[in-house]
C-alpha positions as CSV (number, residue, x, y, z in Angstrom):
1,X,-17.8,4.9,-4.2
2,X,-19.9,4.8,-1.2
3,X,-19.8,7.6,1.5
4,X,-18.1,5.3,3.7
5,X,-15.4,5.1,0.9
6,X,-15.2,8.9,0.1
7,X,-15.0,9.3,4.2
8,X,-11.7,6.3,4.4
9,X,-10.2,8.3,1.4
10,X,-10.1,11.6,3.2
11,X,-8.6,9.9,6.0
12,X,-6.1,8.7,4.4
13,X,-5.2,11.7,2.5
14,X,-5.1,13.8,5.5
15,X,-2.5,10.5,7.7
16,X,-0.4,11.3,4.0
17,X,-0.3,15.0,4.7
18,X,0.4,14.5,8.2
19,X,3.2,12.2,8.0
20,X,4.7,14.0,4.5
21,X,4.9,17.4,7.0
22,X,6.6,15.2,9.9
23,X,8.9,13.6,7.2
24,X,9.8,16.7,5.7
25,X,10.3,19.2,9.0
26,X,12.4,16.2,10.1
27,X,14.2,16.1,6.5
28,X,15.2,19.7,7.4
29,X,16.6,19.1,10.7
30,X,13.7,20.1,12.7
31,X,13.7,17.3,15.9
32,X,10.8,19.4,18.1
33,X,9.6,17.6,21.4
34,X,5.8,17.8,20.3
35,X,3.8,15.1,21.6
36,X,0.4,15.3,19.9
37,X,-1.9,15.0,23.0
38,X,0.9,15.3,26.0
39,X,0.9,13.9,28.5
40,X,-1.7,11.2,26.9
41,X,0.6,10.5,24.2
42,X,3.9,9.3,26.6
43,X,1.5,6.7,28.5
44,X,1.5,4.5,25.1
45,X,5.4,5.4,23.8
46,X,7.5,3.3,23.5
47,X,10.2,5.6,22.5
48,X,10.9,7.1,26.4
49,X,15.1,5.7,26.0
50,X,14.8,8.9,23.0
51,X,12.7,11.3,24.4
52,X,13.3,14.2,25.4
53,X,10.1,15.6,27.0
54,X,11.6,15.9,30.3
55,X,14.7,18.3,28.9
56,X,12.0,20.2,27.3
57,X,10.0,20.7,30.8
58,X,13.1,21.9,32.3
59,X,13.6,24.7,29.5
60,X,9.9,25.6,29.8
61,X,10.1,25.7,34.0
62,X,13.8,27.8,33.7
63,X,13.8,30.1,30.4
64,X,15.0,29.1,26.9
65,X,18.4,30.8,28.1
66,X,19.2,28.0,31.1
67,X,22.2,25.7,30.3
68,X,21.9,22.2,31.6
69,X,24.9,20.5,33.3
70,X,24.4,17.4,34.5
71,X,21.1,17.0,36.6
72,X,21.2,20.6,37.2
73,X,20.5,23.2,35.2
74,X,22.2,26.6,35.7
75,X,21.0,30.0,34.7
């Protein structure tokens, strides 16, 4: 094989790796809001009818302990 070969191969192997962990914390119930490279990431997504990024913001801006009700969220 060539370097450039041996270089594509490791690639690859680490996109397996990646996408096996994904698979797998997903297989287990974990559902995170985790763009890779927010807020870089949402300008090419596709998936914004599913995402919950801006749920997550809220949380972050009020405490983990906030309950959301409607578009309010209450301490």
């Amino acid at each position: 094989q060539t370097k450039f070969e041996d270089s594509w191969q490791q690639v690859l192997a680490n996109w397996r790796s990646g996408i096996e962990r994904l698979g797998e914390s997903f297989r287990q119930g974990n559902a995170e809001v985790d763009p890779k490279r927010y807020p870089g990431s949402c300008e090419y997504c596709d998936l914004t009818a599913l995402c919950r990024i801006n749920e997550q913001s809220l949380l972050d801006e009020n405490g983990a302990d906030s309950v959301e009700a409607g578009n309010e969220v209450l301490p």
